[in-house]
N, CA, C and O atoms as a MOPAC input file, in Angstrom:
PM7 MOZYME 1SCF
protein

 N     -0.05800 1    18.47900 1    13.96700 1
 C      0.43500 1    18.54300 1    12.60000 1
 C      1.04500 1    17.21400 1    12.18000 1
 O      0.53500 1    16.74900 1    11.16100 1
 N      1.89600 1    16.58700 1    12.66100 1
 C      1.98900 1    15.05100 1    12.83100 1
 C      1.31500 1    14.27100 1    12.59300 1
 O      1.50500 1    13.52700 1    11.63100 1
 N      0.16200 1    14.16200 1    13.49500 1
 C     -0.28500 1    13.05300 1    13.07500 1
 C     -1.51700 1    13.26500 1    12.18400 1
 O     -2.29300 1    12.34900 1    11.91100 1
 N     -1.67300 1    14.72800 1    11.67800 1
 C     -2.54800 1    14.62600 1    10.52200 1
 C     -1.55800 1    14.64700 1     8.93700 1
 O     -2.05500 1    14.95500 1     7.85400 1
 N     -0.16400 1    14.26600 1     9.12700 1
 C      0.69700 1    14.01200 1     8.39200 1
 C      0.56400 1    12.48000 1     8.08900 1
 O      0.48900 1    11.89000 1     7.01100 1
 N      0.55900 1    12.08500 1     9.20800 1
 C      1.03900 1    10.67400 1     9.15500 1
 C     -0.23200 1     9.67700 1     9.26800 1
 O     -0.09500 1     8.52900 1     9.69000 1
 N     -1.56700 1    10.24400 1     8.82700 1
 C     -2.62800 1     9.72700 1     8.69700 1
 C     -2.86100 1    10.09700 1     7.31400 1
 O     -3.69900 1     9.36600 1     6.78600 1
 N     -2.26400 1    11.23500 1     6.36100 1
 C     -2.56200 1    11.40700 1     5.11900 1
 C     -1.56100 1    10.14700 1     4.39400 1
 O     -2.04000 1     9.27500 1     3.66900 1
 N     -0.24100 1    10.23400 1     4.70800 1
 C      0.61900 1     9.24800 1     4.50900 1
 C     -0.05800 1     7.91400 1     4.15600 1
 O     -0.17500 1     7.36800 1     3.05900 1
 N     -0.52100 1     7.48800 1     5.51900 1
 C     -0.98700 1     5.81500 1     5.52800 1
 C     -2.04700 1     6.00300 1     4.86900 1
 O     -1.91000 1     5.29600 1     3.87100 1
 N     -3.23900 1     6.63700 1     4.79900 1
 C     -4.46900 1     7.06000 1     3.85600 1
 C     -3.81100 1     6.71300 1     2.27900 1
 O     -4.24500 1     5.81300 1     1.56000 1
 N     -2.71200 1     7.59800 1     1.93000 1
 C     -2.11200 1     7.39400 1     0.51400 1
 C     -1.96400 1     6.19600 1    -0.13400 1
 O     -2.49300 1     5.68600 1    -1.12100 1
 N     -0.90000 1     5.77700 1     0.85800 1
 C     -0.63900 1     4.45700 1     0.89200 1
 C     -1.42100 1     2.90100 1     0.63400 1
 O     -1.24900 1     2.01500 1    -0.20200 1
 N     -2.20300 1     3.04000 1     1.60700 1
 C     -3.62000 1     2.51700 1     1.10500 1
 C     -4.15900 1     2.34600 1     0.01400 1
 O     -4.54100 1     1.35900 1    -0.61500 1
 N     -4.14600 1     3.86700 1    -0.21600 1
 C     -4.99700 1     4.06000 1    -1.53600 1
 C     -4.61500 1     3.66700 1    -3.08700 1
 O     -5.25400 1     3.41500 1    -4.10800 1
 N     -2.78400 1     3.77700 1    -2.59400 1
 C     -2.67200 1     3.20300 1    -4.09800 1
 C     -2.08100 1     1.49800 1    -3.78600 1
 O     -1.76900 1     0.64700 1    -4.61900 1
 N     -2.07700 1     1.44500 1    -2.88000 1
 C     -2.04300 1    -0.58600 1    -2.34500 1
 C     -3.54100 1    -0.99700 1    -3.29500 1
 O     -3.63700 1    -2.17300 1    -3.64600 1
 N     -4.42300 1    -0.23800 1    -3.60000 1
 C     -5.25000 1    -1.02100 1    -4.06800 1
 C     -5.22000 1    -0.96900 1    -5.95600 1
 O     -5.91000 1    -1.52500 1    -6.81000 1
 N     -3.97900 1     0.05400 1    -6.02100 1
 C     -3.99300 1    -0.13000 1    -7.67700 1
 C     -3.97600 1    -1.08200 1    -8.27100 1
 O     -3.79300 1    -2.03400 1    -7.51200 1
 N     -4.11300 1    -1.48800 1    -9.70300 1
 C     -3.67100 1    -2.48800 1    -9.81500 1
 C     -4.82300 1    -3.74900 1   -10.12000 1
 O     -5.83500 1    -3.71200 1    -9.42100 1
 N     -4.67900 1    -5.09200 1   -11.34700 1
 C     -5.52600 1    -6.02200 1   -11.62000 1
 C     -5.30700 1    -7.31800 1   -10.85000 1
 O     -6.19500 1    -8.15300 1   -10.68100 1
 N     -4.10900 1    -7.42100 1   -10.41300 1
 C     -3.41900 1    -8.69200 1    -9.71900 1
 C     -3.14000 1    -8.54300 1    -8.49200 1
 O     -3.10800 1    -7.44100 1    -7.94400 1
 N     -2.86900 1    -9.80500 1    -7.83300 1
 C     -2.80500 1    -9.28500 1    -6.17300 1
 C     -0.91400 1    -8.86300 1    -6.44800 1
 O     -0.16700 1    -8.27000 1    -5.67000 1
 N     -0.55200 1    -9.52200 1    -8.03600 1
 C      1.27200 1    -8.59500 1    -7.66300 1
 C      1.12000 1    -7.35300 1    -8.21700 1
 O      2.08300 1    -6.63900 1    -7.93600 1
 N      0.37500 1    -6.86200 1    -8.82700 1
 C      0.70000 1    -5.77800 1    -9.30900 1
 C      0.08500 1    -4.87600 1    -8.17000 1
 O      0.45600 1    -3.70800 1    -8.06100 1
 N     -0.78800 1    -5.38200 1    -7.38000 1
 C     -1.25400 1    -4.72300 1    -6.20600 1
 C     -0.16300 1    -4.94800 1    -4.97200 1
 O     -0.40900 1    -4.21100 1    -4.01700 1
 N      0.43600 1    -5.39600 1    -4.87900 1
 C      1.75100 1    -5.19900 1    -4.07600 1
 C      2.58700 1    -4.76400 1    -4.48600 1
 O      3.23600 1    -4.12600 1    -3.65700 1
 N      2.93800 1    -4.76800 1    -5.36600 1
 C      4.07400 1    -4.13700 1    -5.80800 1
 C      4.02600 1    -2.45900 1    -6.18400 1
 O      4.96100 1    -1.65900 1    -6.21700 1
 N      2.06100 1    -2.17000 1    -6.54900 1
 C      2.18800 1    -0.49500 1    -6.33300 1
 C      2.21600 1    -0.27300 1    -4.93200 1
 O      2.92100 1     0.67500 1    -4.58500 1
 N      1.57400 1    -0.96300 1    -3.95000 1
 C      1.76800 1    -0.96200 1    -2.58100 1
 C      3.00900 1    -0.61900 1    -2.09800 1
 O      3.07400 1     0.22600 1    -1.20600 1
 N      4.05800 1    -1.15900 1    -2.55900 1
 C      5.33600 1    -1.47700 1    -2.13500 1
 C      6.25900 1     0.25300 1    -2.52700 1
 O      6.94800 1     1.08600 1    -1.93800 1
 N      5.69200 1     0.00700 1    -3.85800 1
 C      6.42700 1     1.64700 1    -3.96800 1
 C      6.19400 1     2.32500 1    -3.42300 1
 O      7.05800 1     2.93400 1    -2.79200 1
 N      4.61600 1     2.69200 1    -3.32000 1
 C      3.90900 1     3.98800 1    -2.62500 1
 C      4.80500 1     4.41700 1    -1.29500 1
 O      5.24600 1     5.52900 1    -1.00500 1
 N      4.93900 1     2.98100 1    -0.48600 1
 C      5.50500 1     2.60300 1     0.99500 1
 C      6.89900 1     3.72500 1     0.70100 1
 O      7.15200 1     4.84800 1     1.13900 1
 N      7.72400 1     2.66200 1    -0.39500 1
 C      9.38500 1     3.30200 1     0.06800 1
 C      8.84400 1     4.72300 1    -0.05900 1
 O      8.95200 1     5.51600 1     0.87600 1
 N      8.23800 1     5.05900 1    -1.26100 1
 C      8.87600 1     6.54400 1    -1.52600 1
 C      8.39500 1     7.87300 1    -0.07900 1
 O      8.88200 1     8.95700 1     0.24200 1
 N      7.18200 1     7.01100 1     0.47300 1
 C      6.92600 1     7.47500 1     1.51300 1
 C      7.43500 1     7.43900 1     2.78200 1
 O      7.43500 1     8.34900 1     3.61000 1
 N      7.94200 1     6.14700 1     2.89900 1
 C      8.85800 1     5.78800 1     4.65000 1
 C      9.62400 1     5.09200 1     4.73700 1
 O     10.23100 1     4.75000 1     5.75100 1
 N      9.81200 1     4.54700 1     3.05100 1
 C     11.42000 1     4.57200 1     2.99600 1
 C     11.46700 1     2.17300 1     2.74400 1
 O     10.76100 1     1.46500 1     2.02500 1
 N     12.19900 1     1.92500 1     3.36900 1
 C     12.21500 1     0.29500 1     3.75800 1
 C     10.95100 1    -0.09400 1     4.20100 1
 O      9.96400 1    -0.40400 1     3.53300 1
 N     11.11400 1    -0.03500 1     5.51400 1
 C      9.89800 1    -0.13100 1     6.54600 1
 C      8.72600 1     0.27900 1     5.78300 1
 O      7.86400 1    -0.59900 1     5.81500 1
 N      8.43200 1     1.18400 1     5.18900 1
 C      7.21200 1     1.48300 1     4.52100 1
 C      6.96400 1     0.85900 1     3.31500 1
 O      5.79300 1     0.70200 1     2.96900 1
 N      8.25300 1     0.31500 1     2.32500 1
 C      7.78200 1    -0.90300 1     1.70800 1
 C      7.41700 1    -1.73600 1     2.11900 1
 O      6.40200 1    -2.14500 1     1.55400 1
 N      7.83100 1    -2.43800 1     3.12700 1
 C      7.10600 1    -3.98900 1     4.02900 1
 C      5.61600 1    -3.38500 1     3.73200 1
 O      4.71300 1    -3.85700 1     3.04000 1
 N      5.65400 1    -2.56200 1     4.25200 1
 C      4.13400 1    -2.16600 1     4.78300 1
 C      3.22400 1    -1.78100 1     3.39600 1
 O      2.07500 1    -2.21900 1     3.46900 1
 N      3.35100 1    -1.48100 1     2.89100 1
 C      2.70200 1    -1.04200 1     1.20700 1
 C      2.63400 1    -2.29600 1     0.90800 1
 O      1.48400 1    -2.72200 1     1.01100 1
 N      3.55100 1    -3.21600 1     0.51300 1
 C      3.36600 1    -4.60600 1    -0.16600 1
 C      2.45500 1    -5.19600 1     0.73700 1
 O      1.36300 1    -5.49500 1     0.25400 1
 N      2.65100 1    -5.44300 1     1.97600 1
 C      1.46200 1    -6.51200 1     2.64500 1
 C     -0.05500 1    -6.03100 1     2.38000 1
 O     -1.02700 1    -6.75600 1     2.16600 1
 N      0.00200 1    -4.25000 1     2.46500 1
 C     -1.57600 1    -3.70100 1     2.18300 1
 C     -1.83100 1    -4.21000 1     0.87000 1
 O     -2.92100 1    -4.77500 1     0.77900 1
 N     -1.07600 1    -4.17100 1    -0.27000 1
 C     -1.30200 1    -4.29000 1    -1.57700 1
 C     -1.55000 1    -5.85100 1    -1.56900 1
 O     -2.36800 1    -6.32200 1    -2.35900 1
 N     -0.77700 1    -6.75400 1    -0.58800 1
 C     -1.35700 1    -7.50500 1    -0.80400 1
 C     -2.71700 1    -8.36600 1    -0.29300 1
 O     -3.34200 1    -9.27500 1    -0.83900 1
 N     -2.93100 1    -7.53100 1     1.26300 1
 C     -4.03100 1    -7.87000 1     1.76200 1
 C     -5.46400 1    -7.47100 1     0.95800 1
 O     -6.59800 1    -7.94800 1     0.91600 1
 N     -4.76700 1    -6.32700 1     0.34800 1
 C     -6.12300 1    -5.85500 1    -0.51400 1
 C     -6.14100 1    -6.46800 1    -2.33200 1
 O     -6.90000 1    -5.94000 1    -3.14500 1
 N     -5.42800 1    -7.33200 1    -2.62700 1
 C     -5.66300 1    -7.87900 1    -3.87200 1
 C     -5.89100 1    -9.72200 1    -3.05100 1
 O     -5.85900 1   -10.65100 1    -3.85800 1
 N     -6.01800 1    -9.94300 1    -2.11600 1
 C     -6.06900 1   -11.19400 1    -2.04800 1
 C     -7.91200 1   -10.52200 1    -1.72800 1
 O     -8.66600 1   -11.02100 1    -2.56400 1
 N     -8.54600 1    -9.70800 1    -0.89000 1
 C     -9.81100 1    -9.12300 1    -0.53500 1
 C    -10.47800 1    -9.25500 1    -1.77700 1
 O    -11.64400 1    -9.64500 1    -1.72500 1
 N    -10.10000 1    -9.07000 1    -2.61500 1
 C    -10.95600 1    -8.78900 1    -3.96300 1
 C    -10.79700 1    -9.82200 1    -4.76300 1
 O    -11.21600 1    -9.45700 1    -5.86200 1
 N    -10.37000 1   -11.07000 1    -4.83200 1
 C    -10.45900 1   -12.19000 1    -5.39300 1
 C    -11.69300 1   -12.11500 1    -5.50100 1
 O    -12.45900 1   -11.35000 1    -4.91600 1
 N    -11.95200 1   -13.05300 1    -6.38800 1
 C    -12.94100 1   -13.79400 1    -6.85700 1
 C    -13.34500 1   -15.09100 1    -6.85300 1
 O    -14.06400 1   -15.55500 1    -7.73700 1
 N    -12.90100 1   -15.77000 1    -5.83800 1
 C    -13.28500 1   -17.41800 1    -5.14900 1
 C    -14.38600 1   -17.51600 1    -4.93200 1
 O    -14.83200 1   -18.56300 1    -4.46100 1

């Protein structure tokens, strides 16, 4: 039950790390998704996805 908790969690998370037109506005929904889900620690973690995934989708 755990860890099909805590795989929907990071799945979520993910999912809305990729909201968003900018790589900040893609961290920064990242970042929320994180706290409201795991709090501090899960902001770190939302912002870096949001931002690994708005730097992915550049256009260089």
């Amino acid at each position: 039950m755990r860890i099909a908790l805590a795989v929907t969690l990071t799945a979520t998370v993910l999912a809305l790390a990729g909201c968003g037109t900018t790589l900040e506005q893609r961290a920064a929904t990242g970042a929320i998704a994180g706290v409201v889900i795991a709090g501090p620690v899960g902001a770190a973690v939302g912002g870096a996805a949001g931002a690994a995934v708005g730097q992915a989708a550049k256009d260089d």
